[in-house]
VEXMIVO-850699 format. One line per field, with one value per residue (C-alpha): residue number from 1; z negated, x, y negated. Coordinates in steps of 0.05 Angstrom, whole numbers, m for minus. Layout:
N
resi: NUM  ...
up: Z  ...
east: X  ...
north: Y  ...
This chain:
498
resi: 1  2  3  4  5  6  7  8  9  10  11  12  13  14  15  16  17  18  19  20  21  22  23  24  25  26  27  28  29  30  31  32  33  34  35  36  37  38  39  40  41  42  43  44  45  46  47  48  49  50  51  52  53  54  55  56  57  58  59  60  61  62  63  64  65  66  67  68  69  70  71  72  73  74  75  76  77  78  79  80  81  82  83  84  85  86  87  88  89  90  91  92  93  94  95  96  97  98  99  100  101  102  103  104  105  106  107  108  109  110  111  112  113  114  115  116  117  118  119  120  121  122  123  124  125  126  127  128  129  130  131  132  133  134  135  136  137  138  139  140  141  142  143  144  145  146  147  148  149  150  151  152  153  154  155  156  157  158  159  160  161  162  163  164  165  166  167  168  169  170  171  172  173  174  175  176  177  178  179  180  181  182  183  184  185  186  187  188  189  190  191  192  193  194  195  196  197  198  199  200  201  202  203  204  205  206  207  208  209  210  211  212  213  214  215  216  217  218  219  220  221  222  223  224  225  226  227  228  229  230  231  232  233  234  235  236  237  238  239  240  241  242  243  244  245  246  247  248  249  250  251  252  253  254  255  256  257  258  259  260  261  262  263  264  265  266  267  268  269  270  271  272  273  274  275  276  277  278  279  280  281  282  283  284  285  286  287  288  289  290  291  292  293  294  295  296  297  298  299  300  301  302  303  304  305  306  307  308  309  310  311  312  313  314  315  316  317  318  319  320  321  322  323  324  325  326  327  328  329  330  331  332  333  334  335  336  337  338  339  340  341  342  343  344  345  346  347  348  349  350  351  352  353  354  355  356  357  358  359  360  361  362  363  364  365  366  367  368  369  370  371  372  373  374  375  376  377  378  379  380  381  382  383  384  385  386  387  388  389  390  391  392  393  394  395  396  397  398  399  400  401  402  403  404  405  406  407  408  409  410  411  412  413  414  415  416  417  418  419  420  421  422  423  424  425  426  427  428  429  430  431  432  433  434  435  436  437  438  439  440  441  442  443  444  445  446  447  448  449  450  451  452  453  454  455  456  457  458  459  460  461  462  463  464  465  466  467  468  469  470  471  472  473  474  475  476  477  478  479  480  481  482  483  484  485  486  487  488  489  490  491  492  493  494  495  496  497  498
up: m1967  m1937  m1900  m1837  m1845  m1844  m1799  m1747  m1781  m1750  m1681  m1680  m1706  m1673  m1622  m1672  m1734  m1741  m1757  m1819  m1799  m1858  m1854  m1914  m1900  m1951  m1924  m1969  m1941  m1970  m2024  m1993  m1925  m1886  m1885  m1851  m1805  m1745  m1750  m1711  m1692  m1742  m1732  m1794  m1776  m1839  m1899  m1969  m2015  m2060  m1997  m1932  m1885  m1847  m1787  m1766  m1700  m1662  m1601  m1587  m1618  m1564  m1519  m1461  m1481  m1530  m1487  m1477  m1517  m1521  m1559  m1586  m1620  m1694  m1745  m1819  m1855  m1910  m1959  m1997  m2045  m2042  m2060  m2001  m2050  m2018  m2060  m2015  m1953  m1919  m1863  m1807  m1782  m1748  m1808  m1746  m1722  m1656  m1657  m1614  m1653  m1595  m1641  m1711  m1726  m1777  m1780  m1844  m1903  m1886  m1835  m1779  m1749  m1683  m1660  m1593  m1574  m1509  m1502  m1426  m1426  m1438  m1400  m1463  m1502  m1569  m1620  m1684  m1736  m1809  m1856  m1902  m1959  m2005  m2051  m1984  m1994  m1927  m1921  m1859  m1792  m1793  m1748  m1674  m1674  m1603  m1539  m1462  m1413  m1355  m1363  m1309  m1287  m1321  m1374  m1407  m1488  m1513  m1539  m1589  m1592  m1651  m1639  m1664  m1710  m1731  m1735  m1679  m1649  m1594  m1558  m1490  m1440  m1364  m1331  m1268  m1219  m1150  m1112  m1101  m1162  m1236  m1289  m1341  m1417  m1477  m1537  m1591  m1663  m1717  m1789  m1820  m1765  m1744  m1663  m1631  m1564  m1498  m1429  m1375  m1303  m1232  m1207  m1139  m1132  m1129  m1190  m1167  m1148  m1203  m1284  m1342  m1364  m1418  m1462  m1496  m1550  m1578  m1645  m1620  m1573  m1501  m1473  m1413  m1379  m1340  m1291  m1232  m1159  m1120  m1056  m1009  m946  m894  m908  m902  m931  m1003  m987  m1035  m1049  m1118  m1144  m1211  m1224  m1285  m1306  m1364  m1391  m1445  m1512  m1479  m1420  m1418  m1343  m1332  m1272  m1228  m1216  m1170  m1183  m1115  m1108  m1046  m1086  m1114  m1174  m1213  m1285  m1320  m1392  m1422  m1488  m1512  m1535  m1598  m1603  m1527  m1514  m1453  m1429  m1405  m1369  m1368  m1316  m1267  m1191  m1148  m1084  m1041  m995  m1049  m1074  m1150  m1125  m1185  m1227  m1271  m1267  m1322  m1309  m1357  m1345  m1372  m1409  m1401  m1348  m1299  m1303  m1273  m1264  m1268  m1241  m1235  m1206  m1217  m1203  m1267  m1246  m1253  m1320  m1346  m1307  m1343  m1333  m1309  m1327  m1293  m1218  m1200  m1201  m1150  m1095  m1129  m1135  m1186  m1176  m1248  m1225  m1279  m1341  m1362  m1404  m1479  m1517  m1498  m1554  m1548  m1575  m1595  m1547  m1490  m1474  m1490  m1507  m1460  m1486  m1429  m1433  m1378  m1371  m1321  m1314  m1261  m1244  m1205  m1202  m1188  m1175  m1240  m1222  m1275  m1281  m1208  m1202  m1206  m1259  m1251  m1307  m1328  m1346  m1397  m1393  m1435  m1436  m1438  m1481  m1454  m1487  m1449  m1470  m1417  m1414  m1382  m1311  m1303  m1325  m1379  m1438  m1448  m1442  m1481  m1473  m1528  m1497  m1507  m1458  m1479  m1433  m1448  m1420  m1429  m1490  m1478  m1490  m1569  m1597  m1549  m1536  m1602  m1654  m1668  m1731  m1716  m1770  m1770  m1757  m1713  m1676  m1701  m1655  m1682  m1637  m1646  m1623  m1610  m1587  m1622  m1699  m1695  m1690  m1723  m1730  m1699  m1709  m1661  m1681  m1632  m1654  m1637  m1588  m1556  m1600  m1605  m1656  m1650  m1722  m1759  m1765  m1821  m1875  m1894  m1834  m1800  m1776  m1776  m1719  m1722  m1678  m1654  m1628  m1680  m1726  m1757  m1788  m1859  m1883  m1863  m1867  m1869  m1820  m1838  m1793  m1783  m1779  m1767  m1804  m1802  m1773  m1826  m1824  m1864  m1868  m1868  m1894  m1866  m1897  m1871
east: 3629  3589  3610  3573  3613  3675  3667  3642  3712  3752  3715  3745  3812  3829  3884  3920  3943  4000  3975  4000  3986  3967  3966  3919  3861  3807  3743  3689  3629  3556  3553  3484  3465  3415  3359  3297  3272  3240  3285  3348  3379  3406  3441  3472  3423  3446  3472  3469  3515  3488  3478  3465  3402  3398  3351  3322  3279  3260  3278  3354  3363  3427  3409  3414  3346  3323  3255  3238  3180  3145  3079  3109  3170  3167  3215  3236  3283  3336  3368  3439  3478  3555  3561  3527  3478  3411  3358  3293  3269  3200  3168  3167  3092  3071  3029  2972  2939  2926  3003  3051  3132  3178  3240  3273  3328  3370  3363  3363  3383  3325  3303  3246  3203  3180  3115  3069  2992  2972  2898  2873  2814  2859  2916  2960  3007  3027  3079  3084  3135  3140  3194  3230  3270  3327  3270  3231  3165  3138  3115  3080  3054  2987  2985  3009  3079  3086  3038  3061  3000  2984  3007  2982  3024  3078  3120  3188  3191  3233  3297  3315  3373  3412  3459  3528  3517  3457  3411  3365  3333  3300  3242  3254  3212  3200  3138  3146  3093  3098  3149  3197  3193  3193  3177  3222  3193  3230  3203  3251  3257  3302  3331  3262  3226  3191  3169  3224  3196  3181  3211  3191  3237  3214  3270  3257  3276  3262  3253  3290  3351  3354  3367  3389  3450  3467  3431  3461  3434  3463  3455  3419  3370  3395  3385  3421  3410  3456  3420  3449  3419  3447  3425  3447  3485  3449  3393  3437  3497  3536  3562  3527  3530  3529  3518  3511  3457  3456  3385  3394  3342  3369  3339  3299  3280  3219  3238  3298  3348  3383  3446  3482  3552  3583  3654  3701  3722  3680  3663  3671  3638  3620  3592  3558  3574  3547  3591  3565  3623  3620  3553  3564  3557  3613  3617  3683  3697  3742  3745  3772  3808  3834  3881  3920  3986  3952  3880  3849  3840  3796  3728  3721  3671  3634  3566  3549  3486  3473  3438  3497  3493  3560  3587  3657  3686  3753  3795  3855  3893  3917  4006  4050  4074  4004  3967  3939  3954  3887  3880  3845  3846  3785  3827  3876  3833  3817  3896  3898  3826  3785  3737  3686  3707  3640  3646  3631  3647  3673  3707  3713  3776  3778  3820  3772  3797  3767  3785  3757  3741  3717  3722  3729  3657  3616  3583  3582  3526  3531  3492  3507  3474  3464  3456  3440  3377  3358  3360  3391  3429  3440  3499  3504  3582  3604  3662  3689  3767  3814  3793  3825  3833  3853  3872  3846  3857  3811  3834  3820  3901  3914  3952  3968  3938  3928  3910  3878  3894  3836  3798  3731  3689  3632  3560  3489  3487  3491  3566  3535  3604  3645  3663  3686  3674  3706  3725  3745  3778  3830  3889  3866  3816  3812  3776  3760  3743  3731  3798  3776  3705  3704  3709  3784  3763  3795  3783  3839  3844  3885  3899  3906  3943  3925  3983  3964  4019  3989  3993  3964  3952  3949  3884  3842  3859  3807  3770  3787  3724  3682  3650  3622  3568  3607  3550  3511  3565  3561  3613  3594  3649  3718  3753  3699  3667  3595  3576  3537  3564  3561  3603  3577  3515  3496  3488  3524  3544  3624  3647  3725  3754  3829
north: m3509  m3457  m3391  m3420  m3490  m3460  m3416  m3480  m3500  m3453  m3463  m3523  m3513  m3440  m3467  m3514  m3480  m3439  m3365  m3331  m3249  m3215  m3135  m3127  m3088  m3067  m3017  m3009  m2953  m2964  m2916  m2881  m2866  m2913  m2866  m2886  m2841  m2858  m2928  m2897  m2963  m3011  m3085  m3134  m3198  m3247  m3253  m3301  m3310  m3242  m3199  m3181  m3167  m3111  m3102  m3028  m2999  m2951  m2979  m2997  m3069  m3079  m3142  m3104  m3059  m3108  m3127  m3058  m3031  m3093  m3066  m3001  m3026  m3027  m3065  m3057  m3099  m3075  m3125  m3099  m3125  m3153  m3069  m3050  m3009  m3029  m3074  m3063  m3040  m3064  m3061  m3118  m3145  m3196  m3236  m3257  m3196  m3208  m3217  m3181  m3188  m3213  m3224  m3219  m3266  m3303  m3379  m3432  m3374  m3332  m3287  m3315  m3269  m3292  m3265  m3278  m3284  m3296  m3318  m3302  m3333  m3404  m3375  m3402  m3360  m3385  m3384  m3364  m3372  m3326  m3318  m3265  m3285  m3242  m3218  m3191  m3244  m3266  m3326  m3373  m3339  m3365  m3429  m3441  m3466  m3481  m3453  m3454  m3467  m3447  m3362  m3327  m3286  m3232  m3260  m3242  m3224  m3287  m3299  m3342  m3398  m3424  m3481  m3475  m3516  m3479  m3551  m3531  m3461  m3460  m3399  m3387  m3348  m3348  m3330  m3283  m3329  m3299  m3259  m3319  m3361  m3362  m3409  m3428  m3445  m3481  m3489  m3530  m3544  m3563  m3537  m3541  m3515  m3573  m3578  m3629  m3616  m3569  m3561  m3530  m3517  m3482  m3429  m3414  m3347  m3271  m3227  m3170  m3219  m3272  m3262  m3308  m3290  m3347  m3391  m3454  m3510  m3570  m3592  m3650  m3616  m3612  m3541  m3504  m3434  m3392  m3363  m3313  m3302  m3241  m3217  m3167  m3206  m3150  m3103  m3039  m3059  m3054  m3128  m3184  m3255  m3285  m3349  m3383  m3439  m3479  m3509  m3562  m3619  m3663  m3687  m3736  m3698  m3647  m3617  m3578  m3591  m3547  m3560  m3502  m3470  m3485  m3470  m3436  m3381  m3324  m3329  m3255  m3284  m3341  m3357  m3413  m3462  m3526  m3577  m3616  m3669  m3694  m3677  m3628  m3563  m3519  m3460  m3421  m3361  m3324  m3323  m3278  m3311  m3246  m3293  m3318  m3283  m3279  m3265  m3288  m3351  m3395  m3429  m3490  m3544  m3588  m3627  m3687  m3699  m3774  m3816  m3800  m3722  m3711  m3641  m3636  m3568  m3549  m3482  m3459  m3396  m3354  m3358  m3292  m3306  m3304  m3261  m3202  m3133  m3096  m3023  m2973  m2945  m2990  m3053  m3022  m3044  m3118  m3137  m3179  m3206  m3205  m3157  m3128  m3170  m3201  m3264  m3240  m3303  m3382  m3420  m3493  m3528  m3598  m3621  m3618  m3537  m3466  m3400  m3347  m3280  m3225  m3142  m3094  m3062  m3020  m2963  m2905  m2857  m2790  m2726  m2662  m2602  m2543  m2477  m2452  m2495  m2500  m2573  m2652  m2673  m2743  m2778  m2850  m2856  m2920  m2957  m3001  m3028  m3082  m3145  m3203  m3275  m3340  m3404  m3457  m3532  m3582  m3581  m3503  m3480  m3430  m3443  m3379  m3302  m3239  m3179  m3116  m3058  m2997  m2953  m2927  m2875  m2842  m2813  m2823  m2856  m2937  m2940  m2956  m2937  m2971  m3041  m3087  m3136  m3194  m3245  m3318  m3354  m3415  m3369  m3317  m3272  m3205  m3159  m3091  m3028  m2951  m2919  m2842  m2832  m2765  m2737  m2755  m2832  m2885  m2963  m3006  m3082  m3120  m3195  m3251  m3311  m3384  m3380  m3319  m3268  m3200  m3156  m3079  m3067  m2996  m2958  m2979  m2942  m2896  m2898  m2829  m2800  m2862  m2899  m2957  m2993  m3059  m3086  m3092  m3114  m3188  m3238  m3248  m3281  m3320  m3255  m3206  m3158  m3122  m3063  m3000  m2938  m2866  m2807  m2728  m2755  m2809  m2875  m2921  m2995  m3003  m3084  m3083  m3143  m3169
């Protein structure tokens, strides 16, 4: 059985087996520095049963920055050995040259370069699809894989989706068409690569107050985007209203619907999942409801993907014995309300509930003014804390709660040291952050059990003075963490294994 088969495995089976906590911890450091200069930003992308693929830019390969530097980002690609030693290093083109790169994954044992050409005088912009295998030969990239019509107007660099079952990926884009609306593009295919089919979908709304936030795709075909409209509820004030719209086609459909979010409470964050077994999508979230005595609670709705397309949503508020402790001073004005805690990761058990994972995250800006040079500073301040875990069942109530206790601050720099990582096997979820943002940092793992027992576990032995890039780590194995990392300035790759 195959890492990515058990790993589905343990999807499936997190909330049902009894955990067995192990405190054996092994790191092993790369035994030479990553150095490619000019490539500053590193991310684990794969990995085969001899190694692992590591991609490098110049530009920041965080999702959050990823479609920045559209022409001027360049890509190479590393391959190292179960040793970390590495094999090869190449550089990353697009094999058409009229080409533009729009995204470097992992999908079918090799790694797919996604590239771009869009031909004005047809208004068409097509798809191209080459590949990289564990001995670095590229193969494919000459021929049109798929080609949206009709591109006028300003269009987004794409992102690629992998089912969890990893039988289908899909390429989607949107089109920016006027001031009020935007055009949504699908492109999908299955294990081979073959074309299965296109969608398109109208969203009627602003630029600057609509984004998609969440992309889903089932093993069959269906698609669904999380999309999130916010507008300011007067011209002058700080007040805004937020809502969530869900835009889905099925395998057999080629337009995607829109089906709202409507719900009396406010809803604080919600994330997206596709369910292979039922055939549904589920999105899993907090409200906040500031005239109730808990003042927060839980979003869980599932939509159908049949002839009936019925949406299911239900709310319920989080009780005292398993509400979680918020820390910091900018909950004390929220109560209890879940405030800030973007959705990071939804979990669906087979029992028809999920586990929700979310982090305390925001940033703060300020300037001041410097004397010394006569002018503005302005400061972008990172946050990054609490990690909490629920366990919800169908109708909305939670199972139980957890909490990883951590606060992470720091300025100008992305937060790229802060936040975590996580491993999912059938016992557990391991999540793994930088403790001390400084030369005194250490690695701590904290283990959450399929019942929601949490265990704060030791530093990793032999990790003192190492940071690593969470972001940019990957699960390589059922038990096995692969990440970048810096120490006295270098870059290394760090494999923690528990």
């Amino acid at each position: 059985m195959t890492f990515i088969n058990r790993f589905l495995l343990c999807i499936l089976t997190f909330s049902v087996i009894i955990p067995q906590v192990s405190e054996a911890q092994k790191l092993l450091i790369s035994p030479s520095e990553i150095d490619e200069s000019g490539f500053g930003y590193t991310k684990v992308i794969g990995q085969d049963e001899e190694g692992y693929f590591v991609l490098l830019s110049n530009i920041t390969l965080n999702y959050s920055g990823d479609r920045m530097g559209f022409r001027s980002r360049k890509y190479k690609l590393a391959y190292y050995n179960s040793n970390l030693t590495q094999k090869w290093s190449i550089p990353v083109n697009a094999t058409k040259p009229e080409a533009e790169i729009e995204a470097v994954t992992f999908f079918n044992e090799s790694i797919l370069i996604i590239s771009s050409e869009y031909v004005k005088s047809d208004l068409k912009l097509n798809y191209y699809f080459s590949t990289i295998d564990k001995e670095g030969v590229i193969s494919g990239g000459e021929n049109s894989v798929a080609s949206f019509s009709q591109i006028s107007g300003e269009y987004e660099k794409c992102r690629p989706v992998i089912s969890t079952g990893r039988k289908m990926i899909a390429i989607t884009t949107r089109e920016f068409t006027s001031d009020n609306q935007q055009k949504l593009f699908a492109a999908i295919f299955d294990s081979e690569l073959k074309p299965v089919k296109s969608v398109t979908g109208i969203a009627n709304y602003a630029e600057k107050n609509f984004d998609l936030i969440n992309f889903a795709l089932t093993d069959r075909g269906d698609v669904g985007i999380l999309g999130i409209h916010s507008e300011k509820i007067k011209a002058l004030s700080s007040k805004r209203t937020t809502d969530y719209i869900l835009f889905t086609a099925s395998v057999s459909e080629s337009q995607l619907k829109e089906t709202p979010i409507a719900a009396d409470r406010i809803i604080t964050g919600l994330g997206l999942a596709a369910d292979n077994i039922n055939d549904q999508f589920v999105i899993a979230g907090f409200y906040s409801d500031v005239n109730s005595t808990t003042g927060s609670g839980v979003v869980y709705g599932k939509l159908t993907l049949d002839s009936t397309a019925n949406f299911d949503l239900k709310l319920k508020p989080i009780d005292g014995e398993k509400n979680i402790r918020l820390k910091g001073e900018r909950n004390a004005a929220s109560g209890m309300s879940l405030i800030g805690y973007p959705i990071e990761r939804i979990i669906l058990r087979k029992d028809g509930g999920a586990v929700i994972v979310a982090e305390a995250a925001y940033t703060t800006e300020y300037s001041y003014y410097d004397y010394f040079t006569q002018s503005f500073t302005r400061r972008e301040e990172f946050h990054f804390d609490n990690i909490a875990v629920l366990s919800v069942n169908y109708d909305a109530s939670v199972q139980w709660s957890a909490i990883a206790e951590k606060e992470q601050v720091s300025i100008d720099d992305d937060g790229v040291f802060s936040s975590f990582c996580s491993l999912l096997n059938s016992e557990e979820m391991i999540v793994l952050f930088n403790d001390n943002l400084s030369r005194q940092n250490a690695l701590i793992p904290v283990k959450i059990s399929n019942t929601g027992a949490v265990l704060r576990g030791k530093p990793v032995q032999g990790s003192e003075g190492l940071m690593i890039l969470p972001r940019s780590a990957k699960q390589v194995a059922e038990n096995e963490i692969l990440v970048p990392a810096i120490k006295k300035r270098k870059r290394y790759l760090a494999l923690i294994t528990f």
